[in-house]
C-alpha positions as CSV (number, residue, x, y, z in Angstrom):
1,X,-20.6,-53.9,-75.2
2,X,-18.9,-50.8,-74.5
3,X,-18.2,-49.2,-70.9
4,X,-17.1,-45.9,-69.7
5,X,-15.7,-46.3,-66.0
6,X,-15.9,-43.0,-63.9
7,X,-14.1,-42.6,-60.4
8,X,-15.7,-40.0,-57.9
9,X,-14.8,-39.2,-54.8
10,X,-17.9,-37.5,-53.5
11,X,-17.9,-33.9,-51.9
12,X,-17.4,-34.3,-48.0
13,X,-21.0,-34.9,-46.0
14,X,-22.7,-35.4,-49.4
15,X,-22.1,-39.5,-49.7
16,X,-25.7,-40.3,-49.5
17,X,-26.4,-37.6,-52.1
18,X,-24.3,-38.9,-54.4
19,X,-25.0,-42.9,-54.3
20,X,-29.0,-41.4,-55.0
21,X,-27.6,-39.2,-58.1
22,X,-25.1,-41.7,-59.2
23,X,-26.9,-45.2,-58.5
24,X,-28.8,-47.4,-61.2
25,X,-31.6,-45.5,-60.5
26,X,-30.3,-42.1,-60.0
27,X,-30.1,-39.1,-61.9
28,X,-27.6,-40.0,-64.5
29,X,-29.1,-43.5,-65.2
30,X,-32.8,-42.0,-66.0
31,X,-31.2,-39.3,-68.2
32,X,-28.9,-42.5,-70.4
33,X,-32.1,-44.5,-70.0
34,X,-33.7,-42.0,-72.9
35,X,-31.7,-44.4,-75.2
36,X,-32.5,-47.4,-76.2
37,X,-28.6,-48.5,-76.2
38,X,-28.2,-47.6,-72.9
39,X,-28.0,-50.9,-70.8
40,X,-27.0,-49.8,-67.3
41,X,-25.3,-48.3,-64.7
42,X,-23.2,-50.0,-61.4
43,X,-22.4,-48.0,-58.6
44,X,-19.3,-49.5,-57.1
45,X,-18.0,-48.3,-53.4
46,X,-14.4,-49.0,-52.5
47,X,-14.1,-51.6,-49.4
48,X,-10.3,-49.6,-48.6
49,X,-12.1,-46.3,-48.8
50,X,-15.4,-45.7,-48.7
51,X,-15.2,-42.5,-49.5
52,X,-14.1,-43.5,-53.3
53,X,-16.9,-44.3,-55.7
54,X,-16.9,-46.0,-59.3
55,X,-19.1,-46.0,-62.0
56,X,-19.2,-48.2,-64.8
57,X,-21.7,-46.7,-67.2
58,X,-22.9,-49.3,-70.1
59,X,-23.7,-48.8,-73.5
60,X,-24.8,-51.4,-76.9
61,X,-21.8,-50.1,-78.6
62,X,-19.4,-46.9,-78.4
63,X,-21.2,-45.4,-81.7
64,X,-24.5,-45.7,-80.0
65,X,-23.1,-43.9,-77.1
66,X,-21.1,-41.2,-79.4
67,X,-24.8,-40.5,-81.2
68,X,-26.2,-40.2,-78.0
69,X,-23.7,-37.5,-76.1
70,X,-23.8,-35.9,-79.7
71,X,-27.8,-35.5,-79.3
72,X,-27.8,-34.9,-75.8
73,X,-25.3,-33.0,-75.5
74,X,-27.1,-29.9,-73.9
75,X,-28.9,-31.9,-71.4
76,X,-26.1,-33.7,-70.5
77,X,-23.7,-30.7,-69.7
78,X,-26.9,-29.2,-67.5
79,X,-27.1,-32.7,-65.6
80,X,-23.1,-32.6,-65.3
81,X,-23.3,-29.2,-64.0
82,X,-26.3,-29.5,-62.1
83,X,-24.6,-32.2,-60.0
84,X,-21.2,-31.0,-59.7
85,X,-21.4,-29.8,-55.8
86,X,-21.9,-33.8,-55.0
87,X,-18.3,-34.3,-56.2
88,X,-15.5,-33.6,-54.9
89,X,-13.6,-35.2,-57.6
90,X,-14.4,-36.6,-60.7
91,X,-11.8,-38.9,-63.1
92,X,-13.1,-40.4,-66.4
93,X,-10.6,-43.5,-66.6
94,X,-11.6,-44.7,-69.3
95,X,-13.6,-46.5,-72.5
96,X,-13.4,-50.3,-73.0
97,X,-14.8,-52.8,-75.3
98,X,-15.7,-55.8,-74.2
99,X,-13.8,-58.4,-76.1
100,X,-15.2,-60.7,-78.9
């Protein structure tokens, strides 16, 4: 499996927003959900901070997710952009395989 882990911390007042656009069910999840690959999205909220937000987006494989953004790529630059006021800041920290 691969995984791409995202760290947000969500534009001031907008919280509730955010979770709604960046949950399992939000936004981002129903646009990945076009691909068969896609397996799923957890929306993690830091007990220390609640202001700081993770995702950890999950994909079959990185090359199913590379063919994907590749295909996609238009839409998901509109979503990215269409969502942008909910974040504050947003931190890609990184791609992972899961091992085995």
């Amino acid at each position: 499996m691969f995984v791409i882990l995202w760290e947000f911390l969500p534009a001031a007042g907008r919280e509730k927003e955010f979770e709604r656009a960046y949950g399992p069910d939000g936004d981002w999840a129903r646009f990945f959900r076009r691909d068969p690959a896609y397996v799923g999205t957890d929306l993690l909220r830091d007990t220390r901070d609640p202001r700081r937000f993770f995702t950890v987006d999950r994909w079959s494989s990185q090359a199913a997710f590379d063919e994907f953004a590749r295909r996609e790529a238009r839409g998901y630059r509109e979503l990215d952009e269409k969502l942008a006021p909910l974040c504050g800041a947003e931190t890609r920290l990184g791609s992972f395989n899961t091992p085995g």
